[in-house]
Every structure is written in C-alpha cells, then in structure tokens.
C-alpha positions as CSV (number, residue, x, y, z in Angstrom):
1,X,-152.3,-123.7,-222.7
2,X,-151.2,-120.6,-224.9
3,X,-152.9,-118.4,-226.7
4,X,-151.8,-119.6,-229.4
5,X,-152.8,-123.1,-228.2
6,X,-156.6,-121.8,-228.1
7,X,-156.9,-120.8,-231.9
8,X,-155.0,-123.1,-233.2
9,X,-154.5,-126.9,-232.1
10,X,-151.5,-128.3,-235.2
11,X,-151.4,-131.8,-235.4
12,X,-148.0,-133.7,-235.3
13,X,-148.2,-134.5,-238.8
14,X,-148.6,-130.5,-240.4
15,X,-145.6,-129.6,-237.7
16,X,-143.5,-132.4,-239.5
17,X,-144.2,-131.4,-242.7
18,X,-144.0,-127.5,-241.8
19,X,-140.1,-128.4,-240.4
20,X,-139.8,-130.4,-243.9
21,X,-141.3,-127.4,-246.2
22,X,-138.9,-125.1,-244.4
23,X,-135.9,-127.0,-245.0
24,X,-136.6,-127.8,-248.2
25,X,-137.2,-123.6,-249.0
26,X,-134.7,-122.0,-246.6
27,X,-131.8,-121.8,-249.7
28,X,-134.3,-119.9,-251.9
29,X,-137.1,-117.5,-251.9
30,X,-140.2,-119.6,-251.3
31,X,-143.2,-118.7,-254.1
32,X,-146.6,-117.6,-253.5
33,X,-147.7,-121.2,-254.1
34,X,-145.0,-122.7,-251.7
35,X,-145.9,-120.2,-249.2
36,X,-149.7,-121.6,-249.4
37,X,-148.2,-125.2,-249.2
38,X,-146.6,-124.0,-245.7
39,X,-149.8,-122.4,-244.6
40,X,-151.9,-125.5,-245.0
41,X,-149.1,-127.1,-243.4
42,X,-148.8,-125.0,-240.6
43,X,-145.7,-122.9,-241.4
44,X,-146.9,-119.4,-240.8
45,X,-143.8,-117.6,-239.6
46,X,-142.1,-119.2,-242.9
47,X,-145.6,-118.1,-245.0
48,X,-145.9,-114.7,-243.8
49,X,-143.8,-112.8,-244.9
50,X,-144.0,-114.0,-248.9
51,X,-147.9,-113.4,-248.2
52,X,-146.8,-109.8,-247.1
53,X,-144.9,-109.7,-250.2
54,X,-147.7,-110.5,-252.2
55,X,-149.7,-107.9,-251.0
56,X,-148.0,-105.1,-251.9
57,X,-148.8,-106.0,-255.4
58,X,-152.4,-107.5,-254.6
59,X,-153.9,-105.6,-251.7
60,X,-157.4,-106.5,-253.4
61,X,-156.8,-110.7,-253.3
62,X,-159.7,-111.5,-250.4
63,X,-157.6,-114.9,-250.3
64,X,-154.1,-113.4,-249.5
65,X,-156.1,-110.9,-246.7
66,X,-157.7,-114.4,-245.0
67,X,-154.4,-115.8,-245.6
68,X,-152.4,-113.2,-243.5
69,X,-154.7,-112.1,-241.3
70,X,-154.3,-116.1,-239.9
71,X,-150.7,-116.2,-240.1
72,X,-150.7,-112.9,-237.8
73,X,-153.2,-114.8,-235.1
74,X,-150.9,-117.4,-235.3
75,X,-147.7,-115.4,-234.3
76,X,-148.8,-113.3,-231.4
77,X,-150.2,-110.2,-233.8
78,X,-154.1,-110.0,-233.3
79,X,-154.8,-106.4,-233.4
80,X,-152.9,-106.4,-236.8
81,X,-154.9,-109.3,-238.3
82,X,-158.4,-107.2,-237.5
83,X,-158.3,-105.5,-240.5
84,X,-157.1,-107.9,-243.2
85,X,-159.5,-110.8,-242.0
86,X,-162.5,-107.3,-242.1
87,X,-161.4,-107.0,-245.8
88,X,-161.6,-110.7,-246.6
89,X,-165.0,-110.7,-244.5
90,X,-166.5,-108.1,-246.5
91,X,-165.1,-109.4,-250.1
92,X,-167.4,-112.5,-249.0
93,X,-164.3,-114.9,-247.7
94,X,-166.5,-117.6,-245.8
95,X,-163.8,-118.7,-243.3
96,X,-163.1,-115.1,-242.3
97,X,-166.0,-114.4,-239.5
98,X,-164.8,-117.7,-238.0
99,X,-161.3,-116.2,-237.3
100,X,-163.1,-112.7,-236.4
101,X,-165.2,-114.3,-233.2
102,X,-162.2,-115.3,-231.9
103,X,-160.7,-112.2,-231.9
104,X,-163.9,-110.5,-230.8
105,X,-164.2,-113.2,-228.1
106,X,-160.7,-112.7,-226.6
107,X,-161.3,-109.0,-227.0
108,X,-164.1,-109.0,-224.7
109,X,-166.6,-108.1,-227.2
110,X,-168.9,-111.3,-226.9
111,X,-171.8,-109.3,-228.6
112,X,-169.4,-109.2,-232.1
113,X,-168.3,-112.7,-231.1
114,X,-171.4,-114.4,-231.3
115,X,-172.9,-111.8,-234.5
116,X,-169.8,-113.1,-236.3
117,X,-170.9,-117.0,-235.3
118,X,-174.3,-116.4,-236.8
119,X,-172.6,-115.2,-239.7
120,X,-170.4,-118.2,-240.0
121,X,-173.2,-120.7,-239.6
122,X,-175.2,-118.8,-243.0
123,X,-172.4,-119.3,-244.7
124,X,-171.9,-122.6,-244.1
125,X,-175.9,-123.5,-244.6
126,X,-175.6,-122.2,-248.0
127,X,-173.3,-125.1,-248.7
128,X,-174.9,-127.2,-246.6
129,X,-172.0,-127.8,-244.2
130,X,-172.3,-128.4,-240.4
131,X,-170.8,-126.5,-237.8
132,X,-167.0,-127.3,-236.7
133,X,-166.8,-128.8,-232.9
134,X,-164.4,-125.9,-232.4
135,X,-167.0,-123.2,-233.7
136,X,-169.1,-125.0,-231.5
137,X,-167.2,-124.8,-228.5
138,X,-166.6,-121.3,-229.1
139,X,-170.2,-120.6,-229.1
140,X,-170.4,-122.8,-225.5
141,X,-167.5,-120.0,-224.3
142,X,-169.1,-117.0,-225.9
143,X,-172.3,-117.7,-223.2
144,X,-170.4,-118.8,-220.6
145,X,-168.0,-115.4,-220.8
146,X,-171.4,-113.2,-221.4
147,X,-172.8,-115.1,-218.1
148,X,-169.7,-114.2,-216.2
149,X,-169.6,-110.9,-217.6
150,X,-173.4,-110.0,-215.4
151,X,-171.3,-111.2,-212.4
152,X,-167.8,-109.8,-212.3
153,X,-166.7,-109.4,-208.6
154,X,-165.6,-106.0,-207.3
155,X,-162.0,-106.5,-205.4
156,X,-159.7,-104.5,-204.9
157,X,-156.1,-105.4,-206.8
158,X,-153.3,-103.7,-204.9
159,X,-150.2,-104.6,-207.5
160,X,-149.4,-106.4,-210.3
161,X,-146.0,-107.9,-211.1
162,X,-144.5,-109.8,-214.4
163,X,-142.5,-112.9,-213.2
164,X,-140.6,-115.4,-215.3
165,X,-143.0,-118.0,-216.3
166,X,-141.2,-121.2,-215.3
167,X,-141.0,-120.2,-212.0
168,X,-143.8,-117.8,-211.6
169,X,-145.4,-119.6,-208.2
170,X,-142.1,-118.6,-206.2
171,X,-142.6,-114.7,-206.2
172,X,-145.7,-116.0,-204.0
173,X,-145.1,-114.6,-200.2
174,X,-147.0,-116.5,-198.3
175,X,-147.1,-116.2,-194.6
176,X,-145.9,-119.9,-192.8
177,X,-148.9,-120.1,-191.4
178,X,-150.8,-120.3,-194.5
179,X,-148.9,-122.9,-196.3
180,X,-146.4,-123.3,-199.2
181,X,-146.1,-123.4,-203.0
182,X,-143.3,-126.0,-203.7
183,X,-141.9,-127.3,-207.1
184,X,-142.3,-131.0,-207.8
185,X,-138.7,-131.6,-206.2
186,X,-140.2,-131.9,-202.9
187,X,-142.2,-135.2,-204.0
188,X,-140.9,-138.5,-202.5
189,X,-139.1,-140.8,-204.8
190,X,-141.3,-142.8,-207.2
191,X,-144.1,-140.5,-206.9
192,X,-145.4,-138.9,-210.3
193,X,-146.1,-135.4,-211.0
194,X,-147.8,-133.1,-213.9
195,X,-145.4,-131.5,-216.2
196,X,-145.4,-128.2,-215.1
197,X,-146.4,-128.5,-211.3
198,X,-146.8,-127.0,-208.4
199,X,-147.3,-129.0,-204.9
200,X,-149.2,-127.2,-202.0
201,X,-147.9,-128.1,-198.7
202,X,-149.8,-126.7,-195.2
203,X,-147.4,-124.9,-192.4
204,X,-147.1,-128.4,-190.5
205,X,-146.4,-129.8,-194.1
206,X,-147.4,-133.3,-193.2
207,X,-149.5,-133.1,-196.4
208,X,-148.8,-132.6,-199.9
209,X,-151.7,-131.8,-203.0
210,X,-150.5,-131.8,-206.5
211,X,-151.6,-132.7,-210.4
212,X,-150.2,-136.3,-211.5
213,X,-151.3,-138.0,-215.0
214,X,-153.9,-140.7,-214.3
215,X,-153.8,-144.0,-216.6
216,X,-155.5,-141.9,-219.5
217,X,-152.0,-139.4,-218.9
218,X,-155.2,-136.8,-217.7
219,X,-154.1,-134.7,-214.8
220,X,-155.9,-134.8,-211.8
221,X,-155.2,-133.5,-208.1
222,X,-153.9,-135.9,-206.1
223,X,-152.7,-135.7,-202.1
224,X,-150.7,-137.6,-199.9
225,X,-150.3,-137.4,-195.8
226,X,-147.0,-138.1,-194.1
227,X,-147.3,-141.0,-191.9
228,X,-146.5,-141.5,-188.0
229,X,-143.3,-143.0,-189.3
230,X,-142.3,-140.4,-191.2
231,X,-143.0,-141.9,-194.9
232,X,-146.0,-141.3,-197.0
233,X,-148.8,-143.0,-198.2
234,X,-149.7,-143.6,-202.0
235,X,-151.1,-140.7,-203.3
236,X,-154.4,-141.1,-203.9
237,X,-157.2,-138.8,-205.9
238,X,-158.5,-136.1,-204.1
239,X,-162.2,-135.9,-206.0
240,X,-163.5,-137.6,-209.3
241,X,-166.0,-134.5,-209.2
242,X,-163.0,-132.0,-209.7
243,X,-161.5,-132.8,-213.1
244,X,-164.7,-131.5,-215.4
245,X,-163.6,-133.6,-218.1
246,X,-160.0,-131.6,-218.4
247,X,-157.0,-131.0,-216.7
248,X,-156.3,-129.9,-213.0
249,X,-153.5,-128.2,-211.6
250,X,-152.2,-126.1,-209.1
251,X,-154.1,-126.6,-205.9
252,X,-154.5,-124.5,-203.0
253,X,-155.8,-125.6,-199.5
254,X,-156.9,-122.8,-197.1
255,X,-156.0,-123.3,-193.7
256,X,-159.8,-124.8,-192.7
257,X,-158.8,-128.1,-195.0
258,X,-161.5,-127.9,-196.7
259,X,-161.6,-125.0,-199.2
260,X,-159.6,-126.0,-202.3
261,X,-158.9,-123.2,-205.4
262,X,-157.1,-125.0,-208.7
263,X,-157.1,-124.7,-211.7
264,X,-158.9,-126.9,-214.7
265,X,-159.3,-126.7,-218.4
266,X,-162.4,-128.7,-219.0
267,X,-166.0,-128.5,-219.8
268,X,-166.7,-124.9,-217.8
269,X,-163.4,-123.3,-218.5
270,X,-163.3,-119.7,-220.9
271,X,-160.3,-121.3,-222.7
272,X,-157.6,-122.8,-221.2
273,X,-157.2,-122.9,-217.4
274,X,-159.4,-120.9,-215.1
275,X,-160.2,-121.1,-211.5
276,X,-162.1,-123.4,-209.6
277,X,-163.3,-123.5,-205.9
278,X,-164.4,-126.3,-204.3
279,X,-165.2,-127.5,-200.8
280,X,-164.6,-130.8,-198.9
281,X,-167.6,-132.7,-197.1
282,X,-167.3,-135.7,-195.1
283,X,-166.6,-137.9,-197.5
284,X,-165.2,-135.9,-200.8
285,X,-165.0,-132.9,-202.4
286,X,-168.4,-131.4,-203.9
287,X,-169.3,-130.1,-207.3
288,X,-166.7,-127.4,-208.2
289,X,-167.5,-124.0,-209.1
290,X,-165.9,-121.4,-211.7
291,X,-165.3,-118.3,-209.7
292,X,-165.7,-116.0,-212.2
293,X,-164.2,-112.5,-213.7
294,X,-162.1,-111.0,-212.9
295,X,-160.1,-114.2,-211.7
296,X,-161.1,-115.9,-215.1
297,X,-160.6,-114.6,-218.7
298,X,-160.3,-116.6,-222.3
299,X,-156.7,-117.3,-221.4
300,X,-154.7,-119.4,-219.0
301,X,-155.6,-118.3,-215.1
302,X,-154.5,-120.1,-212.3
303,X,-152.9,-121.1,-208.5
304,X,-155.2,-118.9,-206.6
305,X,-153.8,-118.5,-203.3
306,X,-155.3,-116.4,-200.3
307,X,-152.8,-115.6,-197.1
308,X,-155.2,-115.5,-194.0
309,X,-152.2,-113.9,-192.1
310,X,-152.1,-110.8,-194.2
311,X,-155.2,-110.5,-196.1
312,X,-153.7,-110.7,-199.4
313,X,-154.8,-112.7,-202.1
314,X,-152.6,-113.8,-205.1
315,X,-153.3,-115.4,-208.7
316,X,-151.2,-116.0,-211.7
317,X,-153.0,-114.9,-215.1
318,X,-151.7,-114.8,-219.0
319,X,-154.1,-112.7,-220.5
320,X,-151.5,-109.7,-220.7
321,X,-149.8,-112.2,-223.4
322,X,-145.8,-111.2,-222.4
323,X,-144.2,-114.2,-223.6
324,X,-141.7,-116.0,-221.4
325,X,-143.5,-113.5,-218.3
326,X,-146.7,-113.9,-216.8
327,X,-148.8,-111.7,-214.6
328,X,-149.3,-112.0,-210.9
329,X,-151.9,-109.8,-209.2
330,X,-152.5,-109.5,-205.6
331,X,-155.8,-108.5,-204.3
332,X,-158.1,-107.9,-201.2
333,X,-160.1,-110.8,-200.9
334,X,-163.5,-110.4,-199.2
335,X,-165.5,-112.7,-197.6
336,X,-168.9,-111.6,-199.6
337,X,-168.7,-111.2,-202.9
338,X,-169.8,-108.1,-204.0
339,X,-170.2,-107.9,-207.9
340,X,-170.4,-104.8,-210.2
341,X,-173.6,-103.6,-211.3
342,X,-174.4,-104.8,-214.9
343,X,-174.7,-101.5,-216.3
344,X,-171.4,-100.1,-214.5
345,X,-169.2,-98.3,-217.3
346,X,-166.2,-99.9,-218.5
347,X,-168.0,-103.2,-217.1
348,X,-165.3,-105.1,-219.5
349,X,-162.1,-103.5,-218.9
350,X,-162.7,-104.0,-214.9
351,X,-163.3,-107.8,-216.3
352,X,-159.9,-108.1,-218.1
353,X,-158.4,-106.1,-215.6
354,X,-157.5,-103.5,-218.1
355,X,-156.2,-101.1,-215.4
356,X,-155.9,-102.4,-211.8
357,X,-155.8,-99.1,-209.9
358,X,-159.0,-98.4,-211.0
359,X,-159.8,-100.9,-208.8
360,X,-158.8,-98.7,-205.6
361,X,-160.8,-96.1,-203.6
362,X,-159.9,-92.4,-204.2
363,X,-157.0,-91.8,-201.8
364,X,-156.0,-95.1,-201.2
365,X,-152.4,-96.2,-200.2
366,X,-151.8,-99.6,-199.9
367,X,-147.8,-99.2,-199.4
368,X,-147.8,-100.1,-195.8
369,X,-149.5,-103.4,-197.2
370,X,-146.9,-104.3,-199.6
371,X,-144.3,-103.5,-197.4
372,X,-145.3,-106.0,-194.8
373,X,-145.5,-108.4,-197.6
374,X,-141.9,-108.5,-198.6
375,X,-141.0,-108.3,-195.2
376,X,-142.7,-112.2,-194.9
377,X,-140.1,-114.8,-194.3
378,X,-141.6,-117.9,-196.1
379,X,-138.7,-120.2,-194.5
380,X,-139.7,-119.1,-190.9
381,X,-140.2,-122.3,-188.8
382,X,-143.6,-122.7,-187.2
383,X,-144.4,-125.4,-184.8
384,X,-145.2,-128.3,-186.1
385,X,-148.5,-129.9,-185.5
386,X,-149.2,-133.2,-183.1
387,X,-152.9,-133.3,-185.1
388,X,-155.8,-131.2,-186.4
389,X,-158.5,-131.8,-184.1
390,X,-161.8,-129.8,-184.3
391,X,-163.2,-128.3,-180.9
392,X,-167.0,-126.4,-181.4
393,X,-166.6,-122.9,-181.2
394,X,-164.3,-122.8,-184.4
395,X,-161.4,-123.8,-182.6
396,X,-158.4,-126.1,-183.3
397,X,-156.4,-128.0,-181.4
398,X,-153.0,-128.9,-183.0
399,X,-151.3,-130.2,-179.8
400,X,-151.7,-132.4,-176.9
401,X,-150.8,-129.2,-174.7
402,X,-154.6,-127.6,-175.6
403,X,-156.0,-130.3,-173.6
404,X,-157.1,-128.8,-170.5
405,X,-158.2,-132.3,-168.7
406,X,-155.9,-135.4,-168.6
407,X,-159.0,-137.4,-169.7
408,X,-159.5,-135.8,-172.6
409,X,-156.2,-136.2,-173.4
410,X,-155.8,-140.3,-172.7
411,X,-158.9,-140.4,-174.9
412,X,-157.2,-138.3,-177.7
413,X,-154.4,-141.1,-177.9
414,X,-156.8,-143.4,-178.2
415,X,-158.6,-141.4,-180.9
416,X,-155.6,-141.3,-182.4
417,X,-154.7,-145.3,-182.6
418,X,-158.0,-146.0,-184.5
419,X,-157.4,-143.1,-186.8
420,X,-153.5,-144.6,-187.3
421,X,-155.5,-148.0,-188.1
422,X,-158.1,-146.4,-190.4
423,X,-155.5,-144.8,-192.5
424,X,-153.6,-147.9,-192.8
425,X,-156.5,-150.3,-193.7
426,X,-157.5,-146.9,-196.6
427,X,-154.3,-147.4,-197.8
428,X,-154.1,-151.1,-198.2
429,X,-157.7,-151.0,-199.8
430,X,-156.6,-148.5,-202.2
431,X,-153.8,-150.9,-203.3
432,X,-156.1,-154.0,-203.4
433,X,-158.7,-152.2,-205.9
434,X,-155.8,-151.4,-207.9
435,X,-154.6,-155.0,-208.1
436,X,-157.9,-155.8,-208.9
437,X,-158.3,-153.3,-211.5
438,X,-155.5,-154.8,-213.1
439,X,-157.0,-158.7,-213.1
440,X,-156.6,-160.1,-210.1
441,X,-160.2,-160.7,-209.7
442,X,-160.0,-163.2,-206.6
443,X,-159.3,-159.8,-204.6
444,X,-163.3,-159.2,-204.5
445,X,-164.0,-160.5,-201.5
446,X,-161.4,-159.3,-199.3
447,X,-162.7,-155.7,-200.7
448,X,-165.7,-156.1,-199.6
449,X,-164.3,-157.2,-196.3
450,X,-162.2,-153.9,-195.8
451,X,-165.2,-151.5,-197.2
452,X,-167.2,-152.5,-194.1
453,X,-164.8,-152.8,-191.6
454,X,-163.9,-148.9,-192.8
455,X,-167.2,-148.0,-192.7
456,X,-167.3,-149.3,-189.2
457,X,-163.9,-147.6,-187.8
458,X,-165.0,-144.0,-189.3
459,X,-167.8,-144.7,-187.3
460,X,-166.1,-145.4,-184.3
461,X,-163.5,-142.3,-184.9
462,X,-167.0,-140.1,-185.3
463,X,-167.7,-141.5,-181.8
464,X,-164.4,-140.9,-180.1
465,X,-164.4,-138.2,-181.5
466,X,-167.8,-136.8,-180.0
467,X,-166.7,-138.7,-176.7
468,X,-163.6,-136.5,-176.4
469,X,-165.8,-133.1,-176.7
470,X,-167.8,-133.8,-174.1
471,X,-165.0,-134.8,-172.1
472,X,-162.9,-131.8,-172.7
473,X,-165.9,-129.6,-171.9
C-alpha cells in the first residue's frame, strides 16, 4: 500500500468518472466549476492546476486553499500542501485539520496529529456529526506510533541502498546457509501466490513459505515441504493467529525454524505494512508481535531478513517516498534490544531513520563488512539435508553421518517412517476438511477418525524421538 493509498482509498466508481471528466475536458480549458466536478470525482492531477489558476486571482478563497492543499496530498506534494490546508484551517474550513493530522502523523509529529483530531471532532460536534471510521483509525495509529515512539530500538544501520521496486528482494545477499528470497516462479504448478510475492526457501530448500489469497482473496502465509518423492504437499496455512485481520506477506524463517518476521497490514499496523515477529510452538505459531521503530513507520515496511552467517540484517522500507525505488537498509542486529532513552534528542528522526550514520559509533568503519557482503555467492551449493533432527545441547543433526552409534541410527529410520506416515495422514486430513467444507458432510466421521489417530502418531514420533536421545547418548 502507497502513500497515496493511506490518505486516500478512491472507489471504482470516482476513478471511472475521473477517466470520463478528463476525456470529456482534455480539448478545452476545464472551468473552476469542472475542476470541482473532477475533485469530487477524484481527478486531482486534472483539478490542480485550474485550482492553481484560480488562486492567483483568489489567494483569500478558504475553499480553493482546502481544495489544493488535497489535490497536492494526493500527488506526492505534502510539504507543499502544509500551508494552504494552515490557511483554510485558520479561515475556519472544518475538513482542513482532518487533512493536517495526517500530515502531522506521517511527519512524526503525533503531538500536532492528535491536537488537530481534537480539533476535528469540535467541529464536527457543532453540527452534530460523528466521527469518520478513517478519523478513527487514525486516532487508533496516532497511539499506537506515540507507544512505539517510548520504545524505538538502538541499532546500528551500516548502508542504505535505493533498489527498483519490482524487484527490490533480489539486492538481498544472503549467505546459503541462511536461506533464500525467491520470486513466485519457483512455486510448483497449480499452486497460488499473492500478487506481489516473495517465497522464502531454507538452504536445504525442501520447504517453501509465501502469501496466497484465502477463499475471502485475504492473503495469508502459507508453506509447503517437499516430499520423500520429490513433490510437494498442498500448501497449507502456517497460523490463523498471524493475519491480524489484514494482509501478510513476505515471510522470513531464521535458521532455528521457528522464528518467523513478515509483514501484515491489519489491526496493529502504523499504516500499511509493518513488521511482525512471531515464534512457532509445538503445535502453531503464537500471538505475533509488531517490532517496533525504527523497523516500522506510517508507510509500507517489510521482508525483514537477518543472515546468521554474517551478522547483517536487512529490511525493505518506503517511507523515503522515491517512486518506482524503495529503500533497503542493512543493520546490526542484536540479540537484546536495547531502546533509546525517551528523552534522547532527535528521538524522532532516529525513528524515521532520518540520517542512518548517526546511527554509528564515532570512528566506525564498517567497509570490511560490506565488502564481505558483496563478496556472498547466494547460488553457492550447500549440502543438502537428510532431516532436521534436534539433539539437547542446541545441536542439529542434518545427516545420518552425525549419528555416532549404529543404534541410534536404525532407530532414526524408524523415526523417520512414522514421521513419512504422519505427514501423509496431515495431508489427506487437510483435503478431507476441505471436501467437507465444501458439503460433503458424510466426511465427519472419517475426520474424527484421522484427528485421533494423529494425535496418537505425534505421540509416538515425541517418543521415538526421546528414545533416540537417550540412545545416541
């Protein structure tokens, strides 16, 4: 979601009408009142410049001010829209301190943004009209920015890079060993995908996480593993609990399989996308949380990606508002977060990132850094993985060579049997309850069947599991 997106959300109908007002006025000079027809129909680049016109002979209208301080939001030009929506403010123009918040909120100035909501709301009391949802929401926003803006996280961001926006995710250098960022093209046939995308894929890539529409054309993550037989299963929905009522997009799995940044739009974004974290349990992946500025502003931030191999962490931000070019920033993660002091000067320009090397030490150099970075070659092969088996101590083991006793080892195949046969009977459930879903109600016991006979074999796996610990030590 753009900028533009945020402040201003045309329905189908006003662009129709917009296309037909311009086409009907492109042969002649449009008038002041067919530039207001275009306005209310959503026209602004075709308004603006007769409103401009205007002015030069009515700098006093408080109407024409509102008028073209709007049409400026609308194409790219906030800083210049400040002081004709002021004027129409201060000449009493109700609408204006609506359109003045959300220039103070994307400014960073949530103090102004919510004085300029409380003067809104008068306004409208005197008339006795409610609230907008939107003015609401914006309120919602305002306190969730001024929350984060107490706990902005001190990191240190070595470079910053614009990239071509279509194809932002492949000036990511990841090391192999931390995974991949793929376009959709890597998806099996028949398999859907968001529009854009982005599919993470670990080193062994014998998994696959992405955004797909869901029957409601909502996007939510989805994964899928690669099979024993080299297919893959359905993809299936990595966690009701991530999508927050919005969408989700561009996953990232850290090399533990259980940490997961994405991105998601919904109830506790700033405005458009921002960053979630989230961590897998047992079972499913709990309650995300927002991680904050600076990650997170009022406009789209996303695919947050952190190399283990070289320390460097990477995410994709549009707050610097450079058209067909977004901004990448890479950074020094750290494994406590540290935040800025409330009180620290310039708290909200370290927020927006205003200048990243003030971000660095005093004699810092991280050249040798950067240098190993572009010297990363994403395409190198790394072995690929027998399994992911977890040892105590932290350890992994990823091949039937890490067995030290044969026991272990004939016990591992078995493991790994039941855990072919779990996966199987997962997958078949998943395609009954979707059957079912769709009518075929004589399915219900034969569910019920499967649930229990998979709550048995993940009990059995826990067991074998266990079984081949103690037999390895």
């Amino acid at each position: 979601m753009t900028y533009f997106a945020l402040m201003w959300n045309k329905s189908l109908k006003s662009y129709l009408s917009a296309i037909l007002l311009t086409s009907v006025f492109a042969t002649s000079a449009a008038t002041l009142e067919e530039a207001k027809e275009m306005y209310r129909a959503g026209d602004f680049t075709g308004a603006l410049p007769v409103f401009l016109d205007a002015y030069k002979t009515k700098p006093k209208d408080a109407a024409l001010n509102q008028w073209i301080g709007v049409c400026l939001i609308q194409e790219g030009r906030p800083d210049e829209a400040v002081k004709y929506l002021k004027f129409a403010h201060d000449k009493g123009v109700a609408e204006a301190p609506r359109y003045l918040a959300e220039l103070a909120f994307y400014d960073y100035d949530f103090d102004k943004a919510e004085d300029y909501i409380a003067r809104y709301e008068k306004s409208l009391k005197k008339s006795r009209k409610p609230l907008p949802e939107e003015v609401e929401a914006l309120q919602a926003r305002v306190d969730l920015a001024r929350n984060m803006l107490d706990r902005v996280e001190k990191i240190v961001i070595i470079d910053s890079v614009a990239v071509d926006r279509d194809e932002f995710f492949k000036a990511y250098r990841l090391s192999p060993e931390s995974g991949s960022i793929n376009d959709a093209d890597v998806l099996p046939s028949g398999f859907e995908a968001a529009v854009p995308a982005t599919v993470y894929m670990p080193e062994t890539r014998s998994f696959m996480a992405w955004a797909a529409p869901d029957s409601l054309e909502n996007y939510v993550l989805v994964g899928s593993n690669q099979l024993f037989d080299g297919s893959w299963e359905s993809p299936r929905q990595l966690g009701e609990s991530l999508g927050m009522n919005g969408d989700s997009n561009y996953p990232f799995m850290m090399s533990d399989g259980i940490t997961l940044y994405y991105a998601n739009d919904g109830d506790e974004s700033l405005g458009g996308y921002d960053i979630f974290i989230s961590r897998k349990d047992d079972a499913d992946f709990l309650q995300p949380q927002n991680i904050g500025m600076p990650y997170n502003s009022p406009y789209d931030d996303y695919l947050l990606a952190i190399d283990e191999v070289t320390g460097v962490g990477w995410w994709a931000t549009d707050r610097n508002q450079l058209g067909d070019y977004i901004t990448i920033y890479k950074f020094i993660p750290s494994d406590l977060r540290i935040n800025y002091a409330i009180d620290t000067p310039g708290l909200a320009d370290k927020a927006r990132v205003a200048d990243y090397r003030s971000t660095w030490e005093d004699g810092a150099d991280y050249s040798d850094l950067l240098d190993a970075i572009k010297n990363i070659d994403p395409d190198r092969k790394v072995k690929k993985e027998d399994f992911r088996f977890a040892m105590p101590g932290g350890r992994v083991y990823t091949s039937w060579d890490d067995f030290k006793l044969p026991r272990a080892r004939r016990m591992m195949e078995d493991y790994m049997r039941y855990k072919e046969t779990l996966e199987k009977d997962v997958e078949e459930l998943a395609s009954l309850r979707v059957r079912y879903r769709n009518g075929d109600k004589g399915l219900k016991d034969a569910i019920l069947k499967l649930e229990k006979r998979i709550i048995t074999e993940r009990e059995d796996i826990k067991s074998k599991a266990n079984e081949i610990i103690k037999a390895e030590r």
